[in-house]
Every structure is written in C-alpha cells, then in structure tokens.
KENUZA-534214 format. One line per field, with one value per residue (C-alpha): x, y, z; residue number from 1; residue in one letter. Coordinates in pm, 1 decimal. Last residue first. Example, Ala and Ser with C-alpha at 12.3 -4.5 7.8 and 13.67 -1.06 7.14 Angstrom:
# residues 2
X	[1367.0; 1230.0]
Y	[-106.0; -450.0]
Z	[714.0; 780.0]
resi	[2; 1]
resn	[S; A]
This chain:
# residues 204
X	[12817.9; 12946.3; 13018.7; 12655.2; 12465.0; 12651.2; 12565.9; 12210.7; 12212.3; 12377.8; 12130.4; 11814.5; 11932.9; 11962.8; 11661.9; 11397.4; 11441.2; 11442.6; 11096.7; 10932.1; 10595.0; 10540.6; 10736.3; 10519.8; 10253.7; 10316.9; 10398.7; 10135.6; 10195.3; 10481.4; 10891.0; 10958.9; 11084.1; 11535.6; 11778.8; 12140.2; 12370.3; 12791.1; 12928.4; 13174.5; 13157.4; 13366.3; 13351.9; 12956.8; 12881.2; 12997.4; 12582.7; 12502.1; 12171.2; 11963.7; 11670.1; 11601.9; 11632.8; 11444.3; 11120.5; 11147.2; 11072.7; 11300.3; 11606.0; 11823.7; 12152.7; 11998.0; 11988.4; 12096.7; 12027.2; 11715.3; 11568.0; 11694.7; 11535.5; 11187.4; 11153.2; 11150.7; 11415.8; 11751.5; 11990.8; 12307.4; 12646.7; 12999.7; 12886.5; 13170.6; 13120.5; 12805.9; 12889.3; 12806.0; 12477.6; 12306.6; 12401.8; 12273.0; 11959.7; 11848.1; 11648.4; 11561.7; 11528.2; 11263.1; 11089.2; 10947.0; 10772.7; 10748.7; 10464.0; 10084.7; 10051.3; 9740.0; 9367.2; 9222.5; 9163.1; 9561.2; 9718.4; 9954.9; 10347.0; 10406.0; 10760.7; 11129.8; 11073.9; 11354.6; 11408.8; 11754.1; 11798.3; 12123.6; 12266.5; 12589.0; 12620.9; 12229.6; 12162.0; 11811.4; 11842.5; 12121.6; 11879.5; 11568.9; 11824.4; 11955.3; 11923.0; 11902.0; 11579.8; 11431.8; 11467.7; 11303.1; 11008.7; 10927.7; 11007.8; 10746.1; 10524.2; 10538.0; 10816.8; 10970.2; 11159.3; 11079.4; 10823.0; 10593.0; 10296.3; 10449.4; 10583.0; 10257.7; 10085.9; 10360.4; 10726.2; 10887.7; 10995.9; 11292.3; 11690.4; 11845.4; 12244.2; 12529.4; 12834.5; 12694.0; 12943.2; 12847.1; 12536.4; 12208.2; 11860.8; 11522.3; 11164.7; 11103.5; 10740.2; 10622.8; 10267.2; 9976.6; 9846.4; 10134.1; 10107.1; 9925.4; 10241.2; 10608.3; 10578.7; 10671.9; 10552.9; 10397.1; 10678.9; 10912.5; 10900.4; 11214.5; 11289.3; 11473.9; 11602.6; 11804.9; 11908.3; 12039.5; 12223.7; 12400.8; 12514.2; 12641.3; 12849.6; 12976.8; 13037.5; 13258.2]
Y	[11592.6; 11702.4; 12038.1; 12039.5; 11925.1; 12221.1; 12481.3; 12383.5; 12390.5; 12710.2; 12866.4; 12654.7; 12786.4; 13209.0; 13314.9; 13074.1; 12987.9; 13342.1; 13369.2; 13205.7; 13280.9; 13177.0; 12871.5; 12766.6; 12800.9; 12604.2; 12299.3; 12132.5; 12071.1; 11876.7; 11960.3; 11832.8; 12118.3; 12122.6; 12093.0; 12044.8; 11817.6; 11835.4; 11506.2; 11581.3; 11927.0; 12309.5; 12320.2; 12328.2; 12372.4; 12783.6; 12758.3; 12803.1; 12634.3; 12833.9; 12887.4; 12513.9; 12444.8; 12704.8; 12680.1; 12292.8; 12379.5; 12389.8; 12341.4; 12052.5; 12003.4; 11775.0; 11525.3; 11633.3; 11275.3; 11139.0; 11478.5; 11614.7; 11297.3; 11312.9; 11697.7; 11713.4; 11678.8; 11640.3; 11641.6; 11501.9; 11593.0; 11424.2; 11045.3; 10823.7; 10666.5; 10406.6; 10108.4; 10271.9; 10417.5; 10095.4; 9953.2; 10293.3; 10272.6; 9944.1; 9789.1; 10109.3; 10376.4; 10074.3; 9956.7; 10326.5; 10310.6; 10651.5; 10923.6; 10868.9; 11010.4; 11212.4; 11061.5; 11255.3; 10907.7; 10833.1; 10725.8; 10379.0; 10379.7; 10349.3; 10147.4; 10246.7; 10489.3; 10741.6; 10786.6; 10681.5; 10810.8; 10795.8; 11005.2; 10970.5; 10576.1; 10548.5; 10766.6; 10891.0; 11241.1; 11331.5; 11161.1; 11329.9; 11652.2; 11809.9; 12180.6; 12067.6; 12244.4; 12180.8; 11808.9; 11839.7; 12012.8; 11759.7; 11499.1; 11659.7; 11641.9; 11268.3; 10973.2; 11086.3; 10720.5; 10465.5; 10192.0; 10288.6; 10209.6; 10317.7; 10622.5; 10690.6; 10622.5; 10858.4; 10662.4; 10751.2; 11088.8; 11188.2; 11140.7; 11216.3; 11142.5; 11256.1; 11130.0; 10823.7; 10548.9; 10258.3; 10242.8; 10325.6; 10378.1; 10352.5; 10195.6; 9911.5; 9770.6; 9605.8; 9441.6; 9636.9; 9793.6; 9780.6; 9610.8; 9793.5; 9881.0; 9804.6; 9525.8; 9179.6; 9028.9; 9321.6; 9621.9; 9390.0; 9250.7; 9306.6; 9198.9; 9437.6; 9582.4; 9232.4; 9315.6; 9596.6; 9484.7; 9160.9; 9438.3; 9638.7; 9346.5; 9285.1; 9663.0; 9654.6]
Z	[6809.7; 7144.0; 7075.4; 6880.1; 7220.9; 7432.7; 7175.7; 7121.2; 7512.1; 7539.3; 7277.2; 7449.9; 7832.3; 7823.0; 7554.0; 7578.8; 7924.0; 8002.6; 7852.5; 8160.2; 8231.7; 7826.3; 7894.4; 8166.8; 7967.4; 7704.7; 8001.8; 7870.1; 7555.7; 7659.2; 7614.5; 7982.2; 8165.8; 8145.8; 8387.5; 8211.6; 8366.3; 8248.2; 8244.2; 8335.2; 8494.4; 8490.9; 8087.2; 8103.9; 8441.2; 8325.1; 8151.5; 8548.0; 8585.0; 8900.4; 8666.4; 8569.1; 8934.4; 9086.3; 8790.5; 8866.2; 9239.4; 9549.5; 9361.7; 9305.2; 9456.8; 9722.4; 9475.6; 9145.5; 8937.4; 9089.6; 9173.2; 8807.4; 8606.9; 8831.5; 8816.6; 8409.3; 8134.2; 8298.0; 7987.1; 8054.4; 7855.0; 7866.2; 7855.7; 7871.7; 8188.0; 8085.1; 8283.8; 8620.6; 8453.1; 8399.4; 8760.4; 8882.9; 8691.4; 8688.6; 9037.1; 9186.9; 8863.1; 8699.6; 9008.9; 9087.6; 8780.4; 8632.5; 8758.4; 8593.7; 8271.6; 8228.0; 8127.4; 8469.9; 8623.4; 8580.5; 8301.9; 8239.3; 8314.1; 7996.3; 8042.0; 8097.4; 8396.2; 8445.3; 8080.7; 7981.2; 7577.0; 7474.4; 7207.0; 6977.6; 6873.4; 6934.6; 6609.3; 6699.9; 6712.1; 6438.2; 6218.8; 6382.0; 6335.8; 6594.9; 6767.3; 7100.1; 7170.7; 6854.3; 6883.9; 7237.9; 7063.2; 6802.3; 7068.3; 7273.0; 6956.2; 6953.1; 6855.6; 7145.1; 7195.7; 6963.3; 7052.7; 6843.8; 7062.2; 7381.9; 7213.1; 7134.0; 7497.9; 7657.4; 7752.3; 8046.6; 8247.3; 8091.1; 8083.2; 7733.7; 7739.2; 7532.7; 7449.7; 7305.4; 7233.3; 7491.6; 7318.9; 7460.2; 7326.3; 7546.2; 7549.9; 7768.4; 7646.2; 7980.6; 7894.8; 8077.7; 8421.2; 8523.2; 8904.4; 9170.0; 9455.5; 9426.5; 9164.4; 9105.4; 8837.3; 8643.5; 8762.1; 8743.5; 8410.2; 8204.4; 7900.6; 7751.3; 8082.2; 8082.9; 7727.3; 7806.9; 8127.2; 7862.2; 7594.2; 7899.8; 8061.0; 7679.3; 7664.7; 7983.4]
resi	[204; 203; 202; 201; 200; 199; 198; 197; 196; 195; 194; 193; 192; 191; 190; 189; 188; 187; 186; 185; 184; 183; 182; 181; 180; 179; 178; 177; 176; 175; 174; 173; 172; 171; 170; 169; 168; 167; 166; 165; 164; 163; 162; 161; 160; 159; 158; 157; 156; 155; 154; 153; 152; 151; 150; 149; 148; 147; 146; 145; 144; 143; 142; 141; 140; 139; 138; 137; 136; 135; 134; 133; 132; 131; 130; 129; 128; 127; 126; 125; 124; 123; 122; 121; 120; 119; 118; 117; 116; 115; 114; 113; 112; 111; 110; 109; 108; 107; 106; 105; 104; 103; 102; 101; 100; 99; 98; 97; 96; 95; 94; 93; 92; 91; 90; 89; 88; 87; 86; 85; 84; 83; 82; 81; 80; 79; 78; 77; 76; 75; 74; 73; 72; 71; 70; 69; 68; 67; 66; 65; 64; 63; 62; 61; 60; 59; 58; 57; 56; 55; 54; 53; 52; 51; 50; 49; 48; 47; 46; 45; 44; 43; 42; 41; 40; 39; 38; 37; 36; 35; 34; 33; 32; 31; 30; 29; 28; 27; 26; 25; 24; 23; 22; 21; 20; 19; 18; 17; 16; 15; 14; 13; 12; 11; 10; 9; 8; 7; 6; 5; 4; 3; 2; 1]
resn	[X; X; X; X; X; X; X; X; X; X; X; X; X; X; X; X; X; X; X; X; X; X; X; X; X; X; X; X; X; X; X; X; X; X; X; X; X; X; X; X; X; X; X; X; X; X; X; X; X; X; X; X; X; X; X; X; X; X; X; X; X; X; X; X; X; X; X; X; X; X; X; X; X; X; X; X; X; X; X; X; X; X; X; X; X; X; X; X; X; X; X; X; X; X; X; X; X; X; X; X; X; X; X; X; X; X; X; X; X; X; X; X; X; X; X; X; X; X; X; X; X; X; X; X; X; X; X; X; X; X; X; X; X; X; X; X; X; X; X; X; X; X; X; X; X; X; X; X; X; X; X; X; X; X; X; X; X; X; X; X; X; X; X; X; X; X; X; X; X; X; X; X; X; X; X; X; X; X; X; X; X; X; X; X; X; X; X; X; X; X; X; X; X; X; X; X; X; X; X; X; X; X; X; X]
C-alpha cells in the first residue's frame, strides 16, 4: 500500500489537468500541487487550496490563516508540518487563480474528481479530519452537512470524537475574513477550539 501511495503522490505531483485538460477556462497558471501526506499521519487537514503565498512557497499555510489554524489545534509549526503526524489534503491542490474582486476563486473541480477518493482509499489510518470550510465538509459529510457553514460547524457533537473513525471536525476557514464571523459566533471559541486542541494532542 505505501508503494501504491508513493507512486499516487507523485502522480498529483505532477499533475496537469486542470491546464491540459480542464473542466471549464484552464488555470490560469503553472500547476504547483501543494499538500503533505505520509502513510503515518493520524490526522488530516482538508481546506480550500493554496492562497497566492502558499502558492509561492509552496508549503502549506505558510500565511496568517496558518497562524490561526496552528492556534486552533494547539501545535507547534514543528508539530505542524511534520508529514509523519499531519496531512494536509486541501480540496483543490493548485492556486486556483482570483476572481475580478482579487478573492480566491473556488478549488479546481478536476483535482477532488480525478484524485481524492483514490488518494483517500490508501490513506485508512487517519483517526481525526479537520473540515476547514464548506467545500471540505460538502465533499466529505454529504448530506450530513448542514444547511449553512454556521449549521454545520454548530451542529458538531464533540461525543463524534470516541463514537467515529476518523472522527470529522467542521471548522470556518481561519481567514481574515471570516473575523467576523467569529465575533457573531463566540461559541466557536469557547465549545469547538478546546475539544479540538484536545482531539489534535490525543493524537499527537
């Protein structure tokens, strides 16, 4: 199993469907896949896809969203980015470019179609998802998910923990520009990030 998901990484490495052969306007640039997995990690980031930083670093959350995600879980950058304990498996492995407003446009369709199930079948082990944003918790809740982000994120039952394998934890992305969102929502604050913090550290 590792040597069939040494070989799907570095497929996804060089992939170039969303240029070549595209569902819609082609990327608008090179594919940079940006992601960590090991066959190892217990735990498992799923977010959007990479912002224009990350796409120039080419490390995951290498921006103040990662600053705020790494808060969250209560982990160190080192802690963070050690691929033999946490995966990161955004939805969309490239920049998907910005729209006219200079926001992110959605993730590459191509990217959950043509990987993420055959990327996720060889990848059993992990005990612990993290579903940041409405694209990770529609592809990975289904019909399970809420109405709204606000439903879904407020509907988590912290008993999922011990109950699931691998437990899924809806989470808002960590931007800027969900500030205010948090401020609407202090319950986040004070009922999800200690059992997440605790969740991520039992699994350390």
């Amino acid at each position: 199993m590792e040597k069939d998901l040494a070989s799907l990484i570095e497929d996804i490495r060089n992939c170039r469907h969303c240029l070549e052969t595209p569902d819609g306007k082609p990327l608008p640039h090179e594919p940079r896949p940006v992601f960590q997995i090991s066959a190892t990690a217990r735990i498992c980031i799923c977010g959007q896809a990479p912002g224009t930083r990350v796409h120039a670093s080419g490390v995951p959350f290498t921006d103040p969203s990662g600053d705020r995600l790494r808060d969250w879980m209560g982990v160190t950058d080192e802690e963070f980015y050690d691929v033999s304990r946490i995966a990161i498996v955004p939805m969309g492995f490239c920049f998907p470019g910005l729209d006219a407003k200079g926001g992110d446009l959605p993730p590459r369709k191509e990217c959950a179609r043509v990987w993420r199930a055959r990327l996720f079948e060889l990848l059993p082990q992990f005990e612990l998802v993290l579903l940041v944003g409405s694209y990770a918790q529609s592809w990975h809740l289904g019909p399970a998910r809420g109405a709204s982000l606000t439903e879904t994120v407020r509907a988590w039952n912290p008993d999922s923990l011990t109950a699931d394998r691998p437990a899924l934890i809806p989470l808002p992305h960590p931007s800027w520009r969900n500030n205010a969102w948090l401020k609407k929502n202090p319950w986040f604050e004070k009922r999800v990030l200690p059992a997440v913090k605790q969740a991520v550290r039992a699994r350390l």
